[in-house]
PyMOL Python script that loads the backbone (N, CA, C, O; Angstrom):
from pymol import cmd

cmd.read_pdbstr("""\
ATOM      1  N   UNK A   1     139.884  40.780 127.592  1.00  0.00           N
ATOM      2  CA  UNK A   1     139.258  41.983 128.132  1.00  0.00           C
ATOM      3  C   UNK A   1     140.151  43.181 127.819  1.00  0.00           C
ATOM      4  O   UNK A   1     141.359  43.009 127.986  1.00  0.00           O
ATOM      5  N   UNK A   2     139.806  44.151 127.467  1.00  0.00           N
ATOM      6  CA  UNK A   2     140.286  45.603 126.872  1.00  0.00           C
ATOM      7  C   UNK A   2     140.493  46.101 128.062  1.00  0.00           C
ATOM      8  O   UNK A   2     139.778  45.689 128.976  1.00  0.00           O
ATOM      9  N   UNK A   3     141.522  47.110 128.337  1.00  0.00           N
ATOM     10  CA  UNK A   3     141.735  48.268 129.244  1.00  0.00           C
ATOM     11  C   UNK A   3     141.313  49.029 128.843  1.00  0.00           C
ATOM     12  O   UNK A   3     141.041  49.802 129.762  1.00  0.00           O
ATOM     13  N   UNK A   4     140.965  49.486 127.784  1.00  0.00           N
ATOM     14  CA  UNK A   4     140.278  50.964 127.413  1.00  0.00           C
ATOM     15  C   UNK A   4     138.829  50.811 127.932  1.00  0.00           C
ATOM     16  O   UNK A   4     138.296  49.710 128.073  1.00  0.00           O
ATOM     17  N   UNK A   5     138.251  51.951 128.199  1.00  0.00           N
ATOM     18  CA  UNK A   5     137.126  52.115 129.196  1.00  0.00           C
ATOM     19  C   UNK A   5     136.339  53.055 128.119  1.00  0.00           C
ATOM     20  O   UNK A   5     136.769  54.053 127.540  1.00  0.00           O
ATOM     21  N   UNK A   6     135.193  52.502 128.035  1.00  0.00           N
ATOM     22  CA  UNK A   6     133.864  53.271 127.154  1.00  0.00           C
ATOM     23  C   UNK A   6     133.634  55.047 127.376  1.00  0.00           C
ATOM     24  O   UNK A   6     132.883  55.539 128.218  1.00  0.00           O
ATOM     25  N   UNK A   7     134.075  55.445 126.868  1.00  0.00           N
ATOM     26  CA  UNK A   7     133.844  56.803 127.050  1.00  0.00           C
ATOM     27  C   UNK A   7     132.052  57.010 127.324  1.00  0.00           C
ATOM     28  O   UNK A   7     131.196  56.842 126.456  1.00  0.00           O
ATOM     29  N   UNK A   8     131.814  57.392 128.691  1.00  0.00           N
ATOM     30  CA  UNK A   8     130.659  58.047 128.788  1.00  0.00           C
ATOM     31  C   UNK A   8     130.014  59.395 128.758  1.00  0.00           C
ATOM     32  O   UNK A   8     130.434  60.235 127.962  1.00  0.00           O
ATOM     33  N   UNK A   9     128.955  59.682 129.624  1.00  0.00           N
ATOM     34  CA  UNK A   9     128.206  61.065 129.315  1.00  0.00           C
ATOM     35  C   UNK A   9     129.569  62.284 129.729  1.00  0.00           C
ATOM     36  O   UNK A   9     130.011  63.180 129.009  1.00  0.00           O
ATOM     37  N   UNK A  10     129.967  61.910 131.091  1.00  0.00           N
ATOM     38  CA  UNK A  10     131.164  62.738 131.627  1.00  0.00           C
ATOM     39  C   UNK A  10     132.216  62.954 130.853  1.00  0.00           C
ATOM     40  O   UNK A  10     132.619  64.042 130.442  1.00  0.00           O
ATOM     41  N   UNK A  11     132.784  61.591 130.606  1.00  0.00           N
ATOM     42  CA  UNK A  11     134.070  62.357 129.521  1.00  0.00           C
ATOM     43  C   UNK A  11     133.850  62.794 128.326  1.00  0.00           C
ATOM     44  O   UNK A  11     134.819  63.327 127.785  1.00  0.00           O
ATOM     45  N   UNK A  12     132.427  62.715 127.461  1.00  0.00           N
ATOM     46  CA  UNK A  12     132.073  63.613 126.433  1.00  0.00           C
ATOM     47  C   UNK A  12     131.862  65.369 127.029  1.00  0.00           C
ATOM     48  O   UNK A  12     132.104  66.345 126.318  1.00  0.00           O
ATOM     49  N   UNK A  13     131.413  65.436 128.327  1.00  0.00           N
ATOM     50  CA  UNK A  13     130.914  66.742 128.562  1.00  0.00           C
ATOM     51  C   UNK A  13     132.947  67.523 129.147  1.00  0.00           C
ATOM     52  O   UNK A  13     133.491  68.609 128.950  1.00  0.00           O
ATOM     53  N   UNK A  14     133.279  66.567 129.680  1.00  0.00           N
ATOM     54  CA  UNK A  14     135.137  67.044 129.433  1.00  0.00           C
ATOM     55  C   UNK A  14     135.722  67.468 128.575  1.00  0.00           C
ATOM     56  O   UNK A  14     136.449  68.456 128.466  1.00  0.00           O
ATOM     57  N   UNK A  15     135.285  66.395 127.649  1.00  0.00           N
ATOM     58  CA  UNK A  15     135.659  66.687 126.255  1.00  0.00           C
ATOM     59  C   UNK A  15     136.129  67.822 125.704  1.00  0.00           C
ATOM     60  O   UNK A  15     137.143  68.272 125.171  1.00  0.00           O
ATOM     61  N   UNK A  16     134.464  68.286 126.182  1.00  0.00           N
ATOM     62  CA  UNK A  16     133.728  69.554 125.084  1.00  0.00           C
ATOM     63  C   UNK A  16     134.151  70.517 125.583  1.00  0.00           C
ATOM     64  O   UNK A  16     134.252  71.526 124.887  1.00  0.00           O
ATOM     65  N   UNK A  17     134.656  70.552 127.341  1.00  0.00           N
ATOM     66  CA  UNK A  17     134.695  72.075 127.882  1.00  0.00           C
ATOM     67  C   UNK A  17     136.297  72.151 127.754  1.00  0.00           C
ATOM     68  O   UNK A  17     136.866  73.237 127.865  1.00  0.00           O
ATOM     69  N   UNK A  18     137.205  70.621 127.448  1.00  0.00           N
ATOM     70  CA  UNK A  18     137.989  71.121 127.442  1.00  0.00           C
ATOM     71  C   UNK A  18     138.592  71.999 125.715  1.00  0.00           C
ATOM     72  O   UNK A  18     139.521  72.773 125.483  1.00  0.00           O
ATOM     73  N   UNK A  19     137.619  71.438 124.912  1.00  0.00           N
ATOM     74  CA  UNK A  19     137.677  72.074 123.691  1.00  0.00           C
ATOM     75  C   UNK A  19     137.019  73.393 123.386  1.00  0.00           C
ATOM     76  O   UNK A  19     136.995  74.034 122.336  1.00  0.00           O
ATOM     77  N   UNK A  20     136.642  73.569 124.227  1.00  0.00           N
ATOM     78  CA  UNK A  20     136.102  75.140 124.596  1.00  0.00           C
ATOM     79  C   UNK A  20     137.123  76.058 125.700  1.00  0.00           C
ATOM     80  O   UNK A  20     137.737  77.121 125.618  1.00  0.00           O
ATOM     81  N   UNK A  21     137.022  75.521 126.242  1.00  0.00           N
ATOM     82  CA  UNK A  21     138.839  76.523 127.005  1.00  0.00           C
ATOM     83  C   UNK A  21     139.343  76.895 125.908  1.00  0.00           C
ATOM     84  O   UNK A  21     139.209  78.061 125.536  1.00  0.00           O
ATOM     85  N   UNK A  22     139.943  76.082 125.262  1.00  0.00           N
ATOM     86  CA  UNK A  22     141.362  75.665 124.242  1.00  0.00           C
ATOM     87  C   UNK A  22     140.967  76.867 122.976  1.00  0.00           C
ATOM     88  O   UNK A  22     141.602  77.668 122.289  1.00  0.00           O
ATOM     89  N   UNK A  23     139.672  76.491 123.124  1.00  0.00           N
ATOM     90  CA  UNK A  23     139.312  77.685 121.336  1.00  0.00           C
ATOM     91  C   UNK A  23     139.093  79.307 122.004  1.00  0.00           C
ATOM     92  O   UNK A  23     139.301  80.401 121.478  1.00  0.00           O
ATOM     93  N   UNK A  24     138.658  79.000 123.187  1.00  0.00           N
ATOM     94  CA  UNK A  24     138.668  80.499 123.976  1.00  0.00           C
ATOM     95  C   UNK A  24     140.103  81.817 124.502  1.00  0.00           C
ATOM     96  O   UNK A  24     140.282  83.033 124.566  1.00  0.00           O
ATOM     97  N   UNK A  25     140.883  80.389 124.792  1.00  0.00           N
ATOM     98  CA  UNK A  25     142.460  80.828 124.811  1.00  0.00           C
ATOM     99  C   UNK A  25     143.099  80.562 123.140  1.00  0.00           C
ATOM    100  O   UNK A  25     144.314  80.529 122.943  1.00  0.00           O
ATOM    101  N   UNK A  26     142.150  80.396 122.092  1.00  0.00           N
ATOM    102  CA  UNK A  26     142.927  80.777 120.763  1.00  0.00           C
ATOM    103  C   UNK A  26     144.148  79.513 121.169  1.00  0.00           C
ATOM    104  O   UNK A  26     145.091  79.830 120.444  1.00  0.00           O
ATOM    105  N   UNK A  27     144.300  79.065 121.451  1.00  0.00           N
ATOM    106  CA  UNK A  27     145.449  77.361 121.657  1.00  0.00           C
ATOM    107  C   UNK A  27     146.375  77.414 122.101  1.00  0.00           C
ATOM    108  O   UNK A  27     147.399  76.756 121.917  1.00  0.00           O
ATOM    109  N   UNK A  28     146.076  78.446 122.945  1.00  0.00           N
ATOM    110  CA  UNK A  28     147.381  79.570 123.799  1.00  0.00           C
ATOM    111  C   UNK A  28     147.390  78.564 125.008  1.00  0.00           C
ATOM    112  O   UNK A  28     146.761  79.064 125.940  1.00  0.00           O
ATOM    113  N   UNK A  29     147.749  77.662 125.231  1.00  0.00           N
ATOM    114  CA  UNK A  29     147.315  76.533 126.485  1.00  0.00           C
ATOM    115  C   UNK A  29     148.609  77.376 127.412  1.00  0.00           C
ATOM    116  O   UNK A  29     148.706  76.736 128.459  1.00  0.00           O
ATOM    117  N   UNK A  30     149.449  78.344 127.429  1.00  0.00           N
ATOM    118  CA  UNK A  30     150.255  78.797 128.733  1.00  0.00           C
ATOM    119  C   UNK A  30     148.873  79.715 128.983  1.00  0.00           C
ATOM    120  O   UNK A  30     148.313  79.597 130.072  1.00  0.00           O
ATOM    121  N   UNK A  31     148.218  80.803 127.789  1.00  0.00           N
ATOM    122  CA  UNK A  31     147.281  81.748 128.726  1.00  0.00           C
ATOM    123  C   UNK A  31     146.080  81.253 129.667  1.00  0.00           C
ATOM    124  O   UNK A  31     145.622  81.911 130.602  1.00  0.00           O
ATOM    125  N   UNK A  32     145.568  79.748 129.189  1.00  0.00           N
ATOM    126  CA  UNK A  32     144.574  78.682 129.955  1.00  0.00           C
ATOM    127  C   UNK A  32     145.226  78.657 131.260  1.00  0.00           C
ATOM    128  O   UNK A  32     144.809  78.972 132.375  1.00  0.00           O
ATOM    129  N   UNK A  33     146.300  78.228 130.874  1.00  0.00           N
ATOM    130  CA  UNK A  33     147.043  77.981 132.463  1.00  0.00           C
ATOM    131  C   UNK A  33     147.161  79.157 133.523  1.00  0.00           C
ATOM    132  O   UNK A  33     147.251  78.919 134.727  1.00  0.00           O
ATOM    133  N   UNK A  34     147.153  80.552 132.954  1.00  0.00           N
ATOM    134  CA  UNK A  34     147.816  81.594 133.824  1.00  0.00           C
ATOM    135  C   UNK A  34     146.194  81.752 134.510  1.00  0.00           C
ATOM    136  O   UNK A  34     145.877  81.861 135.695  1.00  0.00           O
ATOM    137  N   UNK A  35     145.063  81.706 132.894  1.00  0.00           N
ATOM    138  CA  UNK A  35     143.627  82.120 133.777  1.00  0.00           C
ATOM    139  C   UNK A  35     143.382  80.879 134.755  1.00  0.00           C
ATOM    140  O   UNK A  35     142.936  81.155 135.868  1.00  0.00           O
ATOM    141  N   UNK A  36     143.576  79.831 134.513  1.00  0.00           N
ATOM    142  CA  UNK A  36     142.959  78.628 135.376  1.00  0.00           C
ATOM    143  C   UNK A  36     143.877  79.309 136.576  1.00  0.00           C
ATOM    144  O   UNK A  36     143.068  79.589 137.460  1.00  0.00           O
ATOM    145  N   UNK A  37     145.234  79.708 137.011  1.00  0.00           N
ATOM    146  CA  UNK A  37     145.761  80.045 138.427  1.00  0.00           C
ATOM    147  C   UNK A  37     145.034  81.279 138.602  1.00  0.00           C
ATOM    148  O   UNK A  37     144.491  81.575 139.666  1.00  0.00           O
ATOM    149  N   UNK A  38     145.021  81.918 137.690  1.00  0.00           N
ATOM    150  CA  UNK A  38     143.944  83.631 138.672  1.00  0.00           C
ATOM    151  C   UNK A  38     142.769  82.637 139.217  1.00  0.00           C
ATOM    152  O   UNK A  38     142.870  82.376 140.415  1.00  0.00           O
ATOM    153  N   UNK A  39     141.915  82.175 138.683  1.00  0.00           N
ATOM    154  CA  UNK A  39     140.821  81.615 139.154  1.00  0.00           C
ATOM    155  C   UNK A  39     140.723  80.893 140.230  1.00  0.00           C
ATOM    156  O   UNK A  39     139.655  80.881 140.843  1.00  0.00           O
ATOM    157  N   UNK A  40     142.078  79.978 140.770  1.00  0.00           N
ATOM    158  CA  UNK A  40     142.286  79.099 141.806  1.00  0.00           C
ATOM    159  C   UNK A  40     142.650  80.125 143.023  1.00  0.00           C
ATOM    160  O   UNK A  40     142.493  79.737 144.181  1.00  0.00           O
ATOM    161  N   UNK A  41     143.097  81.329 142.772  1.00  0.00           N
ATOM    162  CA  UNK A  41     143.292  82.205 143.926  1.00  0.00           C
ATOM    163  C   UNK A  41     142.647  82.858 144.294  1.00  0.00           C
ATOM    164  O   UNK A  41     142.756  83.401 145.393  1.00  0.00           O
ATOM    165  N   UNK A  42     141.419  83.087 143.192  1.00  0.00           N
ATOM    166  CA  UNK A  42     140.337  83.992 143.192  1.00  0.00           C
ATOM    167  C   UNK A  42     139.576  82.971 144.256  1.00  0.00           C
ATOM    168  O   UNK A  42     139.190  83.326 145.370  1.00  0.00           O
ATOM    169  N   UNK A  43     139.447  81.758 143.755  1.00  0.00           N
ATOM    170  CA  UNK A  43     138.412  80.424 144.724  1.00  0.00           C
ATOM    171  C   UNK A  43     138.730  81.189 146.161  1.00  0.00           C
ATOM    172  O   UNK A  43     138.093  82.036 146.787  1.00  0.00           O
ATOM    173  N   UNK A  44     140.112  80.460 146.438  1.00  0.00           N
ATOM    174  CA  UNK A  44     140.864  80.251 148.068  1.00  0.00           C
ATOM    175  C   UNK A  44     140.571  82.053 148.418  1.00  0.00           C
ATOM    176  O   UNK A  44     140.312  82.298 149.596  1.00  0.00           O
ATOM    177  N   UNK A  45     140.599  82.951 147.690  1.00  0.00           N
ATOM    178  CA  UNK A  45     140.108  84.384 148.734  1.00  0.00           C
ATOM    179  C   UNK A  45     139.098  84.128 149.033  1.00  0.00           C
ATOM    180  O   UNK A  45     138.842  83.976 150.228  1.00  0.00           O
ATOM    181  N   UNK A  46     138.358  84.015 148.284  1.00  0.00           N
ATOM    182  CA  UNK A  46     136.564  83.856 148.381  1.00  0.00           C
ATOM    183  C   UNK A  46     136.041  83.059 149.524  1.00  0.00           C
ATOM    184  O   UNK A  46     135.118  83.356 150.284  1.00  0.00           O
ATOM    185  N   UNK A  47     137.029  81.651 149.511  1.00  0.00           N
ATOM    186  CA  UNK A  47     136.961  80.747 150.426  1.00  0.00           C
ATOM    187  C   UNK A  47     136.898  81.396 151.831  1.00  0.00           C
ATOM    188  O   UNK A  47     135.973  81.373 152.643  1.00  0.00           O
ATOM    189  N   UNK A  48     138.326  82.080 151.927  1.00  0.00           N
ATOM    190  CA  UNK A  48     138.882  82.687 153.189  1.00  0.00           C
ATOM    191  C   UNK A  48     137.749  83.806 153.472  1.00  0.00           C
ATOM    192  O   UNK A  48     137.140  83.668 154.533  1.00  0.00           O
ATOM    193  N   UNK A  49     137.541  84.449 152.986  1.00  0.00           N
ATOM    194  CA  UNK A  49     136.309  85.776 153.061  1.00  0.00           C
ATOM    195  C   UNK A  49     135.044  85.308 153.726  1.00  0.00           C
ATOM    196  O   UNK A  49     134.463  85.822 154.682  1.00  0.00           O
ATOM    197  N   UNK A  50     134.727  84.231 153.033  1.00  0.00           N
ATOM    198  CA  UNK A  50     133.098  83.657 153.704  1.00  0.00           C
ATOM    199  C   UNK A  50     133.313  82.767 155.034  1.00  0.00           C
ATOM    200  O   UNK A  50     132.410  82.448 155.807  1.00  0.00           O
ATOM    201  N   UNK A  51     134.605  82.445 155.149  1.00  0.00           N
ATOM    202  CA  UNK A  51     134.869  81.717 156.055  1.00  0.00           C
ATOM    203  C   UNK A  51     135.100  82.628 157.448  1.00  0.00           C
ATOM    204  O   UNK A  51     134.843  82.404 158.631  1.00  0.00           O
ATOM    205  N   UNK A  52     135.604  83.566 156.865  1.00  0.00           N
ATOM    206  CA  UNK A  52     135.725  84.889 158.273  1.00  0.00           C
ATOM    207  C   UNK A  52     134.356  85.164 158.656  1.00  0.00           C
ATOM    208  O   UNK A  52     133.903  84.733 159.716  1.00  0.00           O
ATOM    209  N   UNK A  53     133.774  85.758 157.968  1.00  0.00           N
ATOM    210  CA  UNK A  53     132.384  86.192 158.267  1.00  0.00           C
ATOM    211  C   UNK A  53     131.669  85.699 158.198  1.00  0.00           C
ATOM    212  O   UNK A  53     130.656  86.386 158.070  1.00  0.00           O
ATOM    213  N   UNK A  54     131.411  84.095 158.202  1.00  0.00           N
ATOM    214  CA  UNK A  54     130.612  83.054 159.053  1.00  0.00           C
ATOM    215  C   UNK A  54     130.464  82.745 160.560  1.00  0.00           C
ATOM    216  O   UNK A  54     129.567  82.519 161.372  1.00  0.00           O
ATOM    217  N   UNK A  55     132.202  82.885 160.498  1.00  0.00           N
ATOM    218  CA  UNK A  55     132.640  82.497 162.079  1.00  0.00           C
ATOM    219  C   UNK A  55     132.256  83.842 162.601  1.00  0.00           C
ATOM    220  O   UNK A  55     131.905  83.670 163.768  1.00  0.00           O
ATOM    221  N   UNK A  56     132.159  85.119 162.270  1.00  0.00           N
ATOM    222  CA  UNK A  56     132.248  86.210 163.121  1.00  0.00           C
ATOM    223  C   UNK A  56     130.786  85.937 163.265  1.00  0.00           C
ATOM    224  O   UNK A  56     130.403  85.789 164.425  1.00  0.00           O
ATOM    225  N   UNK A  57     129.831  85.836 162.246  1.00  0.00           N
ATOM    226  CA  UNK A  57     128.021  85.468 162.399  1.00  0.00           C
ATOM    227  C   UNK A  57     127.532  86.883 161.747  1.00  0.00           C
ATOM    228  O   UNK A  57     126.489  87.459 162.061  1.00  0.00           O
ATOM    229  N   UNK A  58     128.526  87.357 160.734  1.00  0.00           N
ATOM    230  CA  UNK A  58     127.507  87.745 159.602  1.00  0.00           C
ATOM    231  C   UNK A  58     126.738  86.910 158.796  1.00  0.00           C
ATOM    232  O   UNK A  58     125.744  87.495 158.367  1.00  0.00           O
ATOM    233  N   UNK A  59     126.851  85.650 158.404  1.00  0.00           N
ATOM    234  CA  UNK A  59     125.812  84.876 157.836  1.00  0.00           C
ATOM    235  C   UNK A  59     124.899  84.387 158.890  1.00  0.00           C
ATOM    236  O   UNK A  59     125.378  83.923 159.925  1.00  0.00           O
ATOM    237  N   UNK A  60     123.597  84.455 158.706  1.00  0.00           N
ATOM    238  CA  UNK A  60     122.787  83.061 159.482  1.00  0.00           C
ATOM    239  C   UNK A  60     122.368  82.147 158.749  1.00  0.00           C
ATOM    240  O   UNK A  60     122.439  82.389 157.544  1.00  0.00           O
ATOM    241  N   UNK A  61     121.983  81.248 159.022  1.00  0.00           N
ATOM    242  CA  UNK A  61     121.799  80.236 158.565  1.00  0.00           C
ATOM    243  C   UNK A  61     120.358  80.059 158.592  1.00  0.00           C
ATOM    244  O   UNK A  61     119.762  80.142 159.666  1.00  0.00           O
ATOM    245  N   UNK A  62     119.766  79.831 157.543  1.00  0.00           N
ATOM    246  CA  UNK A  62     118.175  79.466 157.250  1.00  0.00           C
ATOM    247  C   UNK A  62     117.574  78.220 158.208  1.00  0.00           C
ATOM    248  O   UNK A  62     117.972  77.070 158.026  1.00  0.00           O
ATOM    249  N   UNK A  63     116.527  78.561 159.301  1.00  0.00           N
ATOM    250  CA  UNK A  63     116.253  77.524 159.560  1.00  0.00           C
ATOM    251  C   UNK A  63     114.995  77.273 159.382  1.00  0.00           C
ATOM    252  O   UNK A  63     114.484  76.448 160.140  1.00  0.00           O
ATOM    253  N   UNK A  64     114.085  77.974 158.241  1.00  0.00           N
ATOM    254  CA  UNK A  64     112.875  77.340 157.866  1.00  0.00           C
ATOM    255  C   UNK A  64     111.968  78.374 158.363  1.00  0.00           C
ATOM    256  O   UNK A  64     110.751  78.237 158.243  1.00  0.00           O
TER     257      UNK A  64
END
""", "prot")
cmd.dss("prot")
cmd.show_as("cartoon", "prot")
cmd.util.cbc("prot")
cmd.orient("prot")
């Protein structure tokens, strides 16, 4: 029995986006890295933002 594992639909679609980062950052894989951290801080504000003004009850919630 092989340890290598059949590449499926998922790790082809990985694949591809990770070969699309890579040609987008020109193969600059430190500038991938600096945008992938703006983006992870950009998430966690966003996070924190909707999370305030849920609890305060600027959102409602759809009930049909």
């Amino acid at each position: 029995m092989s340890s290598v594992s059949k590449p499926n639909e998922h790790d082809e679609g990985l694949d591809a986006a990770v070969e699309q980062a890579i040609a987008i950052c020109d193969g600059d894989i430190r500038a991938l890295i600096v945008a992938n951290n703006f983006l992870e801080t950009e998430i966690s504000e966003l996070k924190k933002a909707v999370s305030h003004a849920y609890t305060r009850g600027h959102f409602r919630t759809y009930t049909g």
